[in-house]
N, C-alpha and C positions, 0 to 999 in steps of 0.2 A: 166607670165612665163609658157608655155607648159610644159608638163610631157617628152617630150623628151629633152629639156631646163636643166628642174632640175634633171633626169638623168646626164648629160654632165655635170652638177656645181657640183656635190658630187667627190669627190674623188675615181677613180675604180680600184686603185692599193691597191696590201692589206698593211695594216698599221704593219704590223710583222715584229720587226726588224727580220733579219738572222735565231740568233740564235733561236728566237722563230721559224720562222719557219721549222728548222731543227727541233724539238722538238716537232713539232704539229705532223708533217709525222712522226714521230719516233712514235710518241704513237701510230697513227694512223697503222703504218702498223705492231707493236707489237699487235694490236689487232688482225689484219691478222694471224698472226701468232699464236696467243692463240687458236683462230679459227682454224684453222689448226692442230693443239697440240691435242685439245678436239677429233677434226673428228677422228684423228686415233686412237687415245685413246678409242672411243666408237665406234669402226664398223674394221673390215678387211679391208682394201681398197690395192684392185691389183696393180700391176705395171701399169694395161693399166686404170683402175680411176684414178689413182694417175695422171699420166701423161696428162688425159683429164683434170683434174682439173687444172694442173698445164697451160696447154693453156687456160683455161676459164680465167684464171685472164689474163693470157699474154693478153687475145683478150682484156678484160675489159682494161687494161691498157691501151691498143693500142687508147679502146674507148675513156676514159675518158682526154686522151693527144688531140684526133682530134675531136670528139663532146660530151665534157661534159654533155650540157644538156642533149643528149639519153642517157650515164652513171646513172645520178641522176633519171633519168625516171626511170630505171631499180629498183636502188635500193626502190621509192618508191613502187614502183610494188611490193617489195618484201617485203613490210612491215605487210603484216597482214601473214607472214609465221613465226614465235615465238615458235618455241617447246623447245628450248633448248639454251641455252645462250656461247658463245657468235650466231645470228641468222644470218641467210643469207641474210638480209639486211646490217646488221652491217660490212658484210666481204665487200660488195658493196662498203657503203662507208668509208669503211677504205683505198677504193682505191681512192675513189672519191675526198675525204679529203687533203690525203698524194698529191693528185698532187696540187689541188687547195692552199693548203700551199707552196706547193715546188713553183707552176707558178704566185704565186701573187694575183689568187683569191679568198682567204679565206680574206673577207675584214670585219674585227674586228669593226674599226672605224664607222661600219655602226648599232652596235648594242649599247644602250644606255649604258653611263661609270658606271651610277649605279650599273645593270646587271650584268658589265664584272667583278666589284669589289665582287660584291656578288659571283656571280660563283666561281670566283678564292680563296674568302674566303672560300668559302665551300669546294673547292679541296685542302686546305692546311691542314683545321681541317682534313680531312678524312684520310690526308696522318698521320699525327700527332697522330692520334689513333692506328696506327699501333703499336705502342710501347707496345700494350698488348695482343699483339693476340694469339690466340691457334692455328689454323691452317694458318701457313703463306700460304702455297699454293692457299690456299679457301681464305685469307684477297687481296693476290696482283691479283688475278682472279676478284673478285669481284670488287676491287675499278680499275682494268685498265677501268671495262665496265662504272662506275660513269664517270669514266675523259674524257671515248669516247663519252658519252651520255650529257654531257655539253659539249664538243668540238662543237659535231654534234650539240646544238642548238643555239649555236652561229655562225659556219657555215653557217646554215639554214638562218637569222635572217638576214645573209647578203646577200645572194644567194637571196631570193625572192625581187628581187628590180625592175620587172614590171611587169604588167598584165599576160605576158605570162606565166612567173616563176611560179607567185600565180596559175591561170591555170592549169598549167602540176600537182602542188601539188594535188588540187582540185578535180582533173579530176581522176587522181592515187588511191587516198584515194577513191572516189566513186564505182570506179570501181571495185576495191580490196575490198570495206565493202559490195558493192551487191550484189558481186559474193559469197564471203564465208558467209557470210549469207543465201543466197538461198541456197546453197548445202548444208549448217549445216544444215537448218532445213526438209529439204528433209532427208537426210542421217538420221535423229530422224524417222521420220515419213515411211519411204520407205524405201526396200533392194535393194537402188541403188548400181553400187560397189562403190570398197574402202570405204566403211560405216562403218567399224572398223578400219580402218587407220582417218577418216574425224573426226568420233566421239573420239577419243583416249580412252584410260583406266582410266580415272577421272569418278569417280560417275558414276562407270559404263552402260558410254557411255547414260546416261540420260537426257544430256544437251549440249546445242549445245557450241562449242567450237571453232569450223574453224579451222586453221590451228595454233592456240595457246595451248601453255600448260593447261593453265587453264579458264573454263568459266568465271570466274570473270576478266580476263584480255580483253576477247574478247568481250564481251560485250559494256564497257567502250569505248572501239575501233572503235564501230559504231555510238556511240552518236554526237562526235564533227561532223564530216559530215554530218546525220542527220542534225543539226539544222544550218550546213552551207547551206545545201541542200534548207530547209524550209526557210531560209530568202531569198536567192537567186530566191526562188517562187515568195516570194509576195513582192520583193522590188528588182527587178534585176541589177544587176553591173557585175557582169562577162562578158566579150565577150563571144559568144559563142567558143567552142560546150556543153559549161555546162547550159548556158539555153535553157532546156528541155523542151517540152511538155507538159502542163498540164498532162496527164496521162500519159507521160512515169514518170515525175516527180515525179506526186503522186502512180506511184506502185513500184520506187525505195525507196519509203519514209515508203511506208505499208511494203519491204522486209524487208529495215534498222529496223525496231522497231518489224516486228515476230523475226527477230535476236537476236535482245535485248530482247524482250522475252523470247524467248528458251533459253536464256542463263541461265536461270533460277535464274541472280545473285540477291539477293534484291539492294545489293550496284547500282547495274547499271540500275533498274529498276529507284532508288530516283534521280541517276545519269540524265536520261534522263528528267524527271521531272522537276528537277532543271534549267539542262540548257534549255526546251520549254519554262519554266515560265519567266525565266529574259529576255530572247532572246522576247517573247512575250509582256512583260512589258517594254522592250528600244526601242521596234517597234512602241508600241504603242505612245509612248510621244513624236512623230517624226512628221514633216508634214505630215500631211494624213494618220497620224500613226493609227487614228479609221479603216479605210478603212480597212488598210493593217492588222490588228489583228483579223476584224472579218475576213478576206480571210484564214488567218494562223488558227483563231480557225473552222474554215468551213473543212479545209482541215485535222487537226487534228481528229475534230470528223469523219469525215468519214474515216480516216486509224485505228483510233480506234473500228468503224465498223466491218467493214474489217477484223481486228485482232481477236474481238470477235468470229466472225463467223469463220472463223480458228478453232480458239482454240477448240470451243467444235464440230466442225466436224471430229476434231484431236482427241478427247476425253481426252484432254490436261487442262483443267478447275480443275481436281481432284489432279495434280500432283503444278499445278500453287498454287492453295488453302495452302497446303503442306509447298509449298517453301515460303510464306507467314508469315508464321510462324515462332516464333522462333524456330531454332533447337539442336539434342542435342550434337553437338559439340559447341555452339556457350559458353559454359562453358569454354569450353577448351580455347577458343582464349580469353577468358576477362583474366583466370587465365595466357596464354602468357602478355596479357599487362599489368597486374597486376605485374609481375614479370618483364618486362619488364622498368617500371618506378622504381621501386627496383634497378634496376642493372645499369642506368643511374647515380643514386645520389651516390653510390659506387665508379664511375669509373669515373671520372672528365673531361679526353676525351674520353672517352667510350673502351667499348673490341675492336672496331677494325670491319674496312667492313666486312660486311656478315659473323659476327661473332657470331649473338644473335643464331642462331639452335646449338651451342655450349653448350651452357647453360641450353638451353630452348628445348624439342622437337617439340613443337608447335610454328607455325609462329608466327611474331608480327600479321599481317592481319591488320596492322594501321602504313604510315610510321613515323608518328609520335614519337609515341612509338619505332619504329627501330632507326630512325637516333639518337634518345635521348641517348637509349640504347648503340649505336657502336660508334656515335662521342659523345655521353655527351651534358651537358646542353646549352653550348657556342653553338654547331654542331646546336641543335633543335631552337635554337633560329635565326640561319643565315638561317636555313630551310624557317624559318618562313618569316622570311625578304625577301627571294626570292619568298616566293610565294605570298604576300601579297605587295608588288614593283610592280608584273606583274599585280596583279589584280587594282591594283591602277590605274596602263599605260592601263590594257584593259579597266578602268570605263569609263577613261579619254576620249577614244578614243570613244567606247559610246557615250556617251554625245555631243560632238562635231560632230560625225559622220563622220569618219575617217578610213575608211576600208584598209583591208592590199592587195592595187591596185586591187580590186573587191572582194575580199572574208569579207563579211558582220562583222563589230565592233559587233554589236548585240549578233552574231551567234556567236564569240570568248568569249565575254565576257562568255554567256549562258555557253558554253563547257568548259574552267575555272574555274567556281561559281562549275559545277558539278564534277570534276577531284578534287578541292577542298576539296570535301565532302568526294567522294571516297576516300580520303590519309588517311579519320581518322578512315575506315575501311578494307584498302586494302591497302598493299603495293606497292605503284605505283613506287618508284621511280626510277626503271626503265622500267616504259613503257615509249615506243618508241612516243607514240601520245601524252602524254602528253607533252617532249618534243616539241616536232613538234607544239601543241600550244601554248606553250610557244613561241617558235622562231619567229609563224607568229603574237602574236602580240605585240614584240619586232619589226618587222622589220615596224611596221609602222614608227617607230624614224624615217627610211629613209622621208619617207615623210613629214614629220613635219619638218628636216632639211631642206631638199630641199624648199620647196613650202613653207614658213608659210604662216599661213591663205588660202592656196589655196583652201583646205578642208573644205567649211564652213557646218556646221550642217546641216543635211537636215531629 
């Protein structure tokens, strides 16, 4: 059976009855709306912004009714812009969404029923917690974005169902991690402009950031591409235009990781670490898998070259050493999770979304401790089951060698193992990229539906 074959045998009408889908577009374009709430809430916006805004969406709309796929381009494009929540990605596809629910292609049935149950358990607890919150405004703000950021990756999970889809993700994510990484770290280093708007007022402007609130979120950001990037090198499956050049390749790959450096976060240094090693180690156990791990470790040490010499022509070595260390807020954040586990065994479904700065003036800095905290012990436990369900379908997928239509198993499983690690130091659970790989390596199910055995190991 051809790939266009098992395309045509899956089902491409979405599986939501009605009433759900009235009910997808509803959250979806209440998040538009929350969006819109915030904006004018935090800025003066004239009659004649207001009014362009209000055609921006018209045109979006316009778009995503007559060519969806340059809509979802857009909004990935708009994915490493994060300063404030709800983001201008998120307003994208809350359009993108509301239609594909309304027209029939938000196709659910394509994403594994394990998945959808877990998901859906987790938005019932979250909703269930609300019974003891302190500020309602700040718990239904907070858990609309939970219920858009699981909508969005189950969306997602359906939406990537051929080469081109994976593609346009791929290509988006690269181009979007290149770019705000080169400017971050120029903008550190040089008085290019807008270098106090690039760098923002966190750690005053010491660490590269891009267009995220915080360096430890933006960092994270560049890893999973990265090591999409690096297995795409030495084991290609994408159509072009994403395999690159050897050296255009390997100086996107040396920008990606001074980014992740500059970022100065440790979580997203161990991050990158983590997923090179596995992503390196499932390459290697593959046909020709020797070949292909010395080309990956040949290519590594020379971006780690590269990076060296940077660094202390930047005179950047002294501040690196520094950030190495333990520091002395890192008390503060053990005493948040320390308090944090406290206030979970108290509250049986927890205080309620984005309730713990209530309590506590210090983040969790670990979602684990937050979701225990806000949904309670049941909440951290279905946490647990969703991420460890996904890592299971990415080992799987590994192993077998089963890529989500050219974007490398390997290279997902790697960006997972490290998004992983990062939850038990950093509140991920709503970055955007994690979702997103979650979704893409949920959406291999399609293929395993379609084609069994068509994928065999390689």
């Amino acid at each position: 059976m051809t790939e266009l074959a098992a395309r045509m045998y899956l089902p491409r009408q979405s599986m939501l009855p009605r009433a759900w889908r009235i009910g997808v577009a509803s959250v979806a374009l209440g998040l538009l709306a929350l969006g819109l709430v915030d904006a004018f809430d935090s800025i003066e916006v004239s009659f004649g912004l207001a009014l362009a805004g209000g055609l921006g969406l018209t045109g979006l709309l316009l778009l995503a009714i007559r060519h969806f796929d340059t809509a979802v381009a857009i909004g990935l494009l708009l994915m490493g812009v994060v300063r404030f929540e709800p983001a201008p990605p998120d307003l994208v596809f809350a359009v993108v969404i509301a239609v594909a629910a309304i027209t029939g292609q938000f196709r659910i049935a394509r994403v594994p029923r394990l998945m959808r149950w877990i998901v859906a358990l987790l938005l019932v607890i979250n909703l269930l917690s609300m019974i003891d919150v302190v500020s309602t405004s700040e718990a239904i703000r907070f858990l609309f974005i939970t219920v858009y950021l699981a909508i969005f990756a189950l969306w997602l999970a359906g939406y990537v169902d051929s080469p081109k889809r994976a593609r346009t993700v791929a290509i988006t994510w690269l181009g979007v991690a290149v770019v705000s990484a080169l400017i971050s770290a120029l903008a550190l280093k040089m008085p290019i402009p807008g270098r106090e708007f690039i760098l923002g007022s966190k750690d005053n402007g010491e660490r590269a950031s891009g267009l995220f609130k915080d360096p430890n979120v933006f960092g994270p950001f560049l890893v999973p591409i990265a090591v999409i990037l690096l297995e795409q090198r030495i084991a290609p499956r994408l159509p072009r235009p994403l395999r690159l050049g050897a050296l255009a390749s390997w100086m996107a790959l040396v920008v990606l990781c001074v980014g992740v450096l500059f970022s100065y976060s440790r979580a997203a240094w161990a991050n990158l670490l983590i997923a090179m090693l596995v992503m390196l180690v499932v390459s290697s156990m593959r046909s020709r898998g020797a070949r292909r791990a010395l080309h990956a470790l040949v290519v590594l040490l020379a971006t780690g070259g590269v990076v060296l010499i940077l660094l202390s022509a930047t005179g950047s070595i002294g501040f690196l050493e520094h950030r190495a260390h333990v520091q002395s807020y890192d008390t503060q954040r053990f005493a948040a999770q320390s308090f944090g586990w406290k206030l979970g065994w108290t509250h049986p479904v927890g205080v309620g979304p984005g309730q713990f700065n209530a309590y506590f003036p210090v983040a969790t800095h670990s979602t684990f401790v937050r979701v225990f905290a806000e949904q309670g012990p049941f909440g951290l436990l279905v946490w647990i089951a969703l991420l460890l369900a996904t890592l299971v379908l990415a080992l799987r997928n590994a192993v077998i060698g089963r890529d989500t239509y050219g974007i490398g198993s390997a290279a997902l499983l790697g960006a997972w193992c490290g998004l992983i690690f990062n939850s038990t130091v950093v509140d991920t659970l709503h970055w955007r990229h994690l979702w997103v790989v979650e979704a893409l390596i949920w959406a291999v199910y399609t293929r395993a539906m379609a084609v069994p055995g068509y994928y065999a190991s390689r």
